[in-house]
N, CA, C and O atoms as CSV, one atom per row, in Angstrom:
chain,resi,resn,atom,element,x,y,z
A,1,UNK,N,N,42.086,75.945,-79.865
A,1,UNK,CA,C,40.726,76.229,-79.472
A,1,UNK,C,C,40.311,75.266,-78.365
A,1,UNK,O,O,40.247,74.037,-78.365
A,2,UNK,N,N,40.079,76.061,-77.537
A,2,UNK,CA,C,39.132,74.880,-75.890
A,2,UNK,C,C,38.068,74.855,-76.145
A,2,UNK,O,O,37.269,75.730,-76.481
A,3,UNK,N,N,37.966,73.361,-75.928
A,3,UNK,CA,C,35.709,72.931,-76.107
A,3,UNK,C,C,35.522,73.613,-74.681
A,3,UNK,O,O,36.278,74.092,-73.836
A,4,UNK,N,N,34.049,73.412,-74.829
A,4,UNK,CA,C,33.422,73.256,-73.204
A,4,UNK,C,C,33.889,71.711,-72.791
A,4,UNK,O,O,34.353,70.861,-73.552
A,5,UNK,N,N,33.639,71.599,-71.402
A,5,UNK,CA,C,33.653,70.901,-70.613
A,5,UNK,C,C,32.672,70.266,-69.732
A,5,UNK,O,O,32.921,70.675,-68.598
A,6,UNK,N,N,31.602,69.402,-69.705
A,6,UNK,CA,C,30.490,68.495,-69.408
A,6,UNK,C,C,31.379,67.432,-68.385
A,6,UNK,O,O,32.235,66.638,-68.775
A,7,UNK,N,N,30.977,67.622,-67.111
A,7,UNK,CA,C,31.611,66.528,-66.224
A,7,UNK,C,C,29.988,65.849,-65.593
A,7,UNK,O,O,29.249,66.236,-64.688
A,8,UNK,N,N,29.929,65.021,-66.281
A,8,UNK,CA,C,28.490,64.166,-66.233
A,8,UNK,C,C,28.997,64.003,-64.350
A,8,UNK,O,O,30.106,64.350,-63.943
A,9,UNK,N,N,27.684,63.299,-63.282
A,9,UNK,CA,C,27.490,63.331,-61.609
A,9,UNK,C,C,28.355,62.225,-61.735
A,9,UNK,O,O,29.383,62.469,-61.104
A,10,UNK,N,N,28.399,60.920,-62.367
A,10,UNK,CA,C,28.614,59.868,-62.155
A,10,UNK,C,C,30.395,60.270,-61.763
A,10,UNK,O,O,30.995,59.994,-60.724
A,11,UNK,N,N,30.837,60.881,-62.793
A,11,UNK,CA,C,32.303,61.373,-62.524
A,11,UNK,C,C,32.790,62.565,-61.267
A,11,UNK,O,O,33.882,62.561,-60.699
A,12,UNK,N,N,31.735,63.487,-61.044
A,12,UNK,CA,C,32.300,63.735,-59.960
A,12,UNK,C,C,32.380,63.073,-58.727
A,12,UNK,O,O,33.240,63.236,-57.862
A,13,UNK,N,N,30.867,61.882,-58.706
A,13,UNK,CA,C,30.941,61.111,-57.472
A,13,UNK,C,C,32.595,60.607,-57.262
A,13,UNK,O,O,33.306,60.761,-56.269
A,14,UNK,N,N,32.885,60.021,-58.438
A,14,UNK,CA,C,34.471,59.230,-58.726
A,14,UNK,C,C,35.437,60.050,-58.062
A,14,UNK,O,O,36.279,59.618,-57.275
A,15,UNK,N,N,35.273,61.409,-58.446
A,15,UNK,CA,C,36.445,62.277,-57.914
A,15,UNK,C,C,36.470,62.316,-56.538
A,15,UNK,O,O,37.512,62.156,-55.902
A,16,UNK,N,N,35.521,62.494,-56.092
A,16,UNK,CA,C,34.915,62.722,-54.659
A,16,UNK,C,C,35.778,61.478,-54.078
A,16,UNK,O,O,36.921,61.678,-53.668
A,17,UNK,N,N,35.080,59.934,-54.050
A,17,UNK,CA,C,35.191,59.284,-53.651
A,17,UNK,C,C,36.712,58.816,-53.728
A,17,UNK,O,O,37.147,58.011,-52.904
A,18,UNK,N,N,37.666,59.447,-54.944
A,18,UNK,CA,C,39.325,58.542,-54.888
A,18,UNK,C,C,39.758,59.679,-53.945
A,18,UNK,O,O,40.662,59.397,-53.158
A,19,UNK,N,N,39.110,61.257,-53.899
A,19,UNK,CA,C,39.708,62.145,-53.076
A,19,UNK,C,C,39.734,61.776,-51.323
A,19,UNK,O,O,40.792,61.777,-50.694
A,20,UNK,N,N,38.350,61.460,-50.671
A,20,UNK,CA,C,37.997,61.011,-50.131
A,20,UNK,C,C,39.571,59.962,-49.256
A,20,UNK,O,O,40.275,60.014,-48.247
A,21,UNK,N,N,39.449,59.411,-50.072
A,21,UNK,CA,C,40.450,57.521,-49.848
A,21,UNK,C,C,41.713,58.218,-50.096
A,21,UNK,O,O,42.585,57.434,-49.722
A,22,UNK,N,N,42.188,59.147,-50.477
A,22,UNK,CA,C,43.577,59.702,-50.885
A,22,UNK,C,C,43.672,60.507,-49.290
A,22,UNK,O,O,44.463,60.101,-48.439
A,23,UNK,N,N,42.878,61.525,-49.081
A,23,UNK,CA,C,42.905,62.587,-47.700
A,23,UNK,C,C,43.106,61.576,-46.669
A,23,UNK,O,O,44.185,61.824,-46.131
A,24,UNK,N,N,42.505,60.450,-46.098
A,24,UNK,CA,C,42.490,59.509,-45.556
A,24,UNK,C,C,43.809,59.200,-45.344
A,24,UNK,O,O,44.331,59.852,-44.440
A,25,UNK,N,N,44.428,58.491,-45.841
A,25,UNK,CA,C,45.778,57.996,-46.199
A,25,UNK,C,C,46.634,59.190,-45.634
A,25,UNK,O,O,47.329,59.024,-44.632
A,26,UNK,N,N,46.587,60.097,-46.128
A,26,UNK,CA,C,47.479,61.210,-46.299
A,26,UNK,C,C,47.209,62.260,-46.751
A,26,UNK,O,O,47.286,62.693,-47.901
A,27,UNK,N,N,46.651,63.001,-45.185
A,27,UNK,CA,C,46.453,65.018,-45.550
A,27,UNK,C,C,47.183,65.517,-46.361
A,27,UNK,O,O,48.370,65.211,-46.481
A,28,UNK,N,N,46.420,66.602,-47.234
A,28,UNK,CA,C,46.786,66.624,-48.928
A,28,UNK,C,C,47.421,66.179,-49.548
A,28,UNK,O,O,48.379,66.665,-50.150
A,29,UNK,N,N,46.984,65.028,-49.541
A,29,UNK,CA,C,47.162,64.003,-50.874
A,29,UNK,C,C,46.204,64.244,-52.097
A,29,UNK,O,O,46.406,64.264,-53.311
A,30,UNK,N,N,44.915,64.446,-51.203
A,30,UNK,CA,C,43.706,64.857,-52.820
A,30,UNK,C,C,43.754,65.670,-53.234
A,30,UNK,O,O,43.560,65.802,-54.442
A,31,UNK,N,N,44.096,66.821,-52.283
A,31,UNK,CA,C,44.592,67.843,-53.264
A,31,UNK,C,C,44.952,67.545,-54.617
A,31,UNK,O,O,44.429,67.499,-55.731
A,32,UNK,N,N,46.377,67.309,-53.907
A,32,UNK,CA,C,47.397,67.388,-55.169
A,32,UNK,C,C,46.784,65.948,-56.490
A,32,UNK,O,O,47.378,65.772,-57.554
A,33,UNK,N,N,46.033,65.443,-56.228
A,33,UNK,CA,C,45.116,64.133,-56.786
A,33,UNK,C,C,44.406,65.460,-57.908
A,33,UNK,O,O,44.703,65.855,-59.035
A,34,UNK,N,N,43.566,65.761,-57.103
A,34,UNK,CA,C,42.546,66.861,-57.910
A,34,UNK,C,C,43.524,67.910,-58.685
A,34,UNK,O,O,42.971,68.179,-59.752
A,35,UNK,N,N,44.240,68.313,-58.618
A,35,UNK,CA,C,45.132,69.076,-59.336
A,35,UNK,C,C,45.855,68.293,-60.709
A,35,UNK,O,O,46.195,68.902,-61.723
A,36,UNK,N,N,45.991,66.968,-60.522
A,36,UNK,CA,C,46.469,66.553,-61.165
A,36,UNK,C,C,45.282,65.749,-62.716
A,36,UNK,O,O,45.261,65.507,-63.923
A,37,UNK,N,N,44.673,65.682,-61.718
A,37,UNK,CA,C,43.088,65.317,-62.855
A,37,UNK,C,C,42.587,67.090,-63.810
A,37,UNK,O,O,42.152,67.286,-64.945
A,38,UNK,N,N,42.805,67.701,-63.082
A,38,UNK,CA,C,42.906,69.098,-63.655
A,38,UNK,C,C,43.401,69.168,-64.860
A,38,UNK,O,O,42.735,69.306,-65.886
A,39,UNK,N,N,45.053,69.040,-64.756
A,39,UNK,CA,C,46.162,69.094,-65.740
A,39,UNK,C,C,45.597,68.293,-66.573
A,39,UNK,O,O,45.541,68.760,-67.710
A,40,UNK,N,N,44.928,66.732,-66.379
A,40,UNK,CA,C,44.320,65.887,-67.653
A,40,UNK,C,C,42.982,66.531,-68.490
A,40,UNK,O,O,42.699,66.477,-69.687
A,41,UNK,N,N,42.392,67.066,-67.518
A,41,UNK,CA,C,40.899,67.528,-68.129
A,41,UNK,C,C,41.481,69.022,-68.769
A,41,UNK,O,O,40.799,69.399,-69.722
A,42,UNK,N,N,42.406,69.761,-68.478
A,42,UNK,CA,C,42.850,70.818,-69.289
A,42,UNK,C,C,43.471,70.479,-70.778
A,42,UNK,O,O,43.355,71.330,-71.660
A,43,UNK,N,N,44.153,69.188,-71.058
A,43,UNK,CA,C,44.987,68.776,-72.298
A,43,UNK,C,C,43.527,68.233,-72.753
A,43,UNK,O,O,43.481,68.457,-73.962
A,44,UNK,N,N,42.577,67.755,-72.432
A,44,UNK,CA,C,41.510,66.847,-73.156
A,44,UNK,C,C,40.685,67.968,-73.443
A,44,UNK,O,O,39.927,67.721,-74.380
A,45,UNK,N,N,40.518,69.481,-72.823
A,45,UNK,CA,C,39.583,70.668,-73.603
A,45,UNK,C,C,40.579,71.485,-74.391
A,45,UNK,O,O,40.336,72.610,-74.828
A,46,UNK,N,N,41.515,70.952,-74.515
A,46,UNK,CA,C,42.550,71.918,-75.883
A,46,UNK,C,C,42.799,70.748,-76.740
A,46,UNK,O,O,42.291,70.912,-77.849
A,47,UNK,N,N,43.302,69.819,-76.629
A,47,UNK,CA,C,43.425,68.809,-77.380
A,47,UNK,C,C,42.229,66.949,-77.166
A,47,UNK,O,O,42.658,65.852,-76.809
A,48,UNK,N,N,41.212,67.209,-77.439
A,48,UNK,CA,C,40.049,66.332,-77.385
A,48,UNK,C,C,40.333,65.092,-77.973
A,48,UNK,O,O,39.867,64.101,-77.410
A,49,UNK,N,N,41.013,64.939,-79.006
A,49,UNK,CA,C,41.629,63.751,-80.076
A,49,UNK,C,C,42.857,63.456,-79.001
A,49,UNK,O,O,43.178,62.311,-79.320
A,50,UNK,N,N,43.484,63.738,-78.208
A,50,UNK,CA,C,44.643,63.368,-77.311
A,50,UNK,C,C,44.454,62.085,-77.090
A,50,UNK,O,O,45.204,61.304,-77.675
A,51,UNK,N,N,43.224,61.466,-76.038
A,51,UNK,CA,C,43.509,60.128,-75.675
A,51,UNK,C,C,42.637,59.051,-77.058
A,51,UNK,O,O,41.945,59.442,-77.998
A,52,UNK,N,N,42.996,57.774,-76.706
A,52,UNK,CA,C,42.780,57.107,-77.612
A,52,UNK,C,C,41.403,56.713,-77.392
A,52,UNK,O,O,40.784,56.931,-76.351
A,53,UNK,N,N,40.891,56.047,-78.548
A,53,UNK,CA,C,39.510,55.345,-78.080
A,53,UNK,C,C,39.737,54.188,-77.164
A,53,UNK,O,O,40.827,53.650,-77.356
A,54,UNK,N,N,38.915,53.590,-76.098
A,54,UNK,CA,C,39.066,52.374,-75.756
A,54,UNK,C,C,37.812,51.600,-76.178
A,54,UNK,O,O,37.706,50.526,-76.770
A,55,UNK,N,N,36.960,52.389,-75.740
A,55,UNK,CA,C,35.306,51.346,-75.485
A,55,UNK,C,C,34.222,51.737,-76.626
A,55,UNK,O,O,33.237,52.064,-75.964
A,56,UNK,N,N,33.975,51.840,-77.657
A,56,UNK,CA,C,33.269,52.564,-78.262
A,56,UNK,C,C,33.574,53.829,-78.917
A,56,UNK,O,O,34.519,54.017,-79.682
A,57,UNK,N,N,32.498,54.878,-78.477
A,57,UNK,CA,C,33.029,56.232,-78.638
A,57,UNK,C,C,34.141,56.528,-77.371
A,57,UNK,O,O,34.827,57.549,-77.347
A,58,UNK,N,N,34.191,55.698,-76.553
A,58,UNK,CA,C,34.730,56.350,-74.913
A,58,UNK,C,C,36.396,56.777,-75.227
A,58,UNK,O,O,36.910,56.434,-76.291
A,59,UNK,N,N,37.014,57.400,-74.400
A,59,UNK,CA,C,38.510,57.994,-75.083
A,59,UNK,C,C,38.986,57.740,-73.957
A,59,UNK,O,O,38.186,57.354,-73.105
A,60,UNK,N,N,40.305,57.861,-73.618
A,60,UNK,CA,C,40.865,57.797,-72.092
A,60,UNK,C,C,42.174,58.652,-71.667
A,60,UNK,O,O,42.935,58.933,-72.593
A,61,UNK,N,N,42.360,58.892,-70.966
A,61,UNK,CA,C,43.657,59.868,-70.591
A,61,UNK,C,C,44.349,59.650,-69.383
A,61,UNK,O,O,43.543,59.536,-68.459
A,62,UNK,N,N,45.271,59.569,-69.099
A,62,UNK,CA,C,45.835,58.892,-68.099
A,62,UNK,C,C,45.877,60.250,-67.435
A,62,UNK,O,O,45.794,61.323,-68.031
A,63,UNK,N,N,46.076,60.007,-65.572
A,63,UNK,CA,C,46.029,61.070,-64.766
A,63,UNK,C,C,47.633,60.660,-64.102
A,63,UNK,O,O,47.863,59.667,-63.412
A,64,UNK,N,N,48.720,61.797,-64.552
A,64,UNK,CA,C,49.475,61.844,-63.963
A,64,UNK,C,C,49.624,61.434,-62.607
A,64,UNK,O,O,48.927,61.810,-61.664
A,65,UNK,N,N,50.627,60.596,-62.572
A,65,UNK,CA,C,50.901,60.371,-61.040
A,65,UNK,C,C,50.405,59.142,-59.926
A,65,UNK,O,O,50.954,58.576,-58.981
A,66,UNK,N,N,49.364,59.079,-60.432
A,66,UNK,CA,C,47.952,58.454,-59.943
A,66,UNK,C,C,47.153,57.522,-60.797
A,66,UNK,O,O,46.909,57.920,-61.936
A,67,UNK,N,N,46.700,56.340,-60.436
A,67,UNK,CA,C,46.398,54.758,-61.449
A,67,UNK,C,C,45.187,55.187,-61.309
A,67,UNK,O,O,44.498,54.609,-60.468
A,68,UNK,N,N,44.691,56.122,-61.954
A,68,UNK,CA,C,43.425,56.702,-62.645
A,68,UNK,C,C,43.367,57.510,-64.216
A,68,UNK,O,O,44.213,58.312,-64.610
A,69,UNK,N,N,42.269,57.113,-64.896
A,69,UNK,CA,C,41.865,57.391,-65.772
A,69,UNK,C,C,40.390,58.341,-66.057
A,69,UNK,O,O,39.228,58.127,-65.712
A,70,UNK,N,N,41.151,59.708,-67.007
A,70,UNK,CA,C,39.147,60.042,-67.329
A,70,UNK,C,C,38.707,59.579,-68.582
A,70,UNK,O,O,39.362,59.854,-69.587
A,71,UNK,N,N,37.822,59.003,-68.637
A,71,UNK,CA,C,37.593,58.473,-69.718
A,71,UNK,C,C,35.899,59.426,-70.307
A,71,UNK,O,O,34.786,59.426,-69.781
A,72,UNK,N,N,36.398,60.111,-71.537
A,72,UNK,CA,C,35.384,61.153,-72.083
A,72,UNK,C,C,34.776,60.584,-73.675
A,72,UNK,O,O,35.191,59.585,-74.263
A,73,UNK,N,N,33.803,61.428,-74.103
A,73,UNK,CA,C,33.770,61.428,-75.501
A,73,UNK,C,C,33.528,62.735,-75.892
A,73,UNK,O,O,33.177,63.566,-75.054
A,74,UNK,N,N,33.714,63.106,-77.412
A,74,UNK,CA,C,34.023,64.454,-77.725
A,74,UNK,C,C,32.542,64.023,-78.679
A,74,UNK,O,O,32.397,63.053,-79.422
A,75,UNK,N,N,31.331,65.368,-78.271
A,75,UNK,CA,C,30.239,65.872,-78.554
A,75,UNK,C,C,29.828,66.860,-78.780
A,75,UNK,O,O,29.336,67.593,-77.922
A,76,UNK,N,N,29.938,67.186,-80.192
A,76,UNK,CA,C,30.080,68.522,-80.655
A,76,UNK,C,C,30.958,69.839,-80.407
A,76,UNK,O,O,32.106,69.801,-80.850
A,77,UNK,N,N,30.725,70.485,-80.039
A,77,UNK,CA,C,31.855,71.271,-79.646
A,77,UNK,C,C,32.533,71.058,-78.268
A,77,UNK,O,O,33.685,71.369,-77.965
A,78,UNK,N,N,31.507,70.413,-77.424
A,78,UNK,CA,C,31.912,69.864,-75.793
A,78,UNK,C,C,32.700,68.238,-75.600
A,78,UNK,O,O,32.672,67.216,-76.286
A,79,UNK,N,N,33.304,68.567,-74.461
A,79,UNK,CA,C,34.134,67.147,-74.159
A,79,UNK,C,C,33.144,66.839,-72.625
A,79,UNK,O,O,32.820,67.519,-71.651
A,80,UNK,N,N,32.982,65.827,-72.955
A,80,UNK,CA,C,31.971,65.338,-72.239
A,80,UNK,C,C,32.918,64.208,-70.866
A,80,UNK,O,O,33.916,63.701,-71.379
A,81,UNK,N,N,32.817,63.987,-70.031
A,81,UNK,CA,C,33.587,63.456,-68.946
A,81,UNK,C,C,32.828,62.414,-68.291
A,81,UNK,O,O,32.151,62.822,-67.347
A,82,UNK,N,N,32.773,61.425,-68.493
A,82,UNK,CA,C,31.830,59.500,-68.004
A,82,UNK,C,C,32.173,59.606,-66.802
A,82,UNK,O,O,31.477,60.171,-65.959
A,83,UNK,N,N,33.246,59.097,-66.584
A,83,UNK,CA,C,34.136,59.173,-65.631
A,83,UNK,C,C,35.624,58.840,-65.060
A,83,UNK,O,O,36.387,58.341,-65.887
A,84,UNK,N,N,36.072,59.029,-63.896
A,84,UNK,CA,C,37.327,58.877,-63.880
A,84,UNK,C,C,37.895,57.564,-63.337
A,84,UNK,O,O,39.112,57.383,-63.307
């Protein structure tokens, strides 16, 4: 069963901004960045208990490939997304 999915502003600014610094470096690079945060936020709305707690309620999931983390909490039926 997939929750919903809640990507609070603070986290897309995040996405924005590592995409941003990735394109920079190297035309589609964020792409494949954003694709890969995808694949994490897809295992965290089928499997929500996946990453561990770190901070509190906060959970974390590592983003393939890339020395980023989303770090969510699971709220009722929705997975909620802080940021990455």
């Amino acid at each position: 069963m997939s929750r919903s999915l809640i990507v609070r502003p603070r986290a897309e600014r995040d996405l924005a901004e590592a995409g941003l610094w990735y394109e920079t470096r190297q035309p589609g690079t964020a792409l494949y960045f954003l694709r890969c945060v995808d694949a994490a936020l897809a295992l965290i709305t089928r499997h929500p208990e996946a990453g561990p707690t770190q901070f509190g309620p906060f959970r974390r999931v590592l983003v393939a490939r890339f020395p980023f983390a989303v770090f969510y909490t699971i709220e009722g039926e929705a997975v909620v997304v802080h940021g990455v």
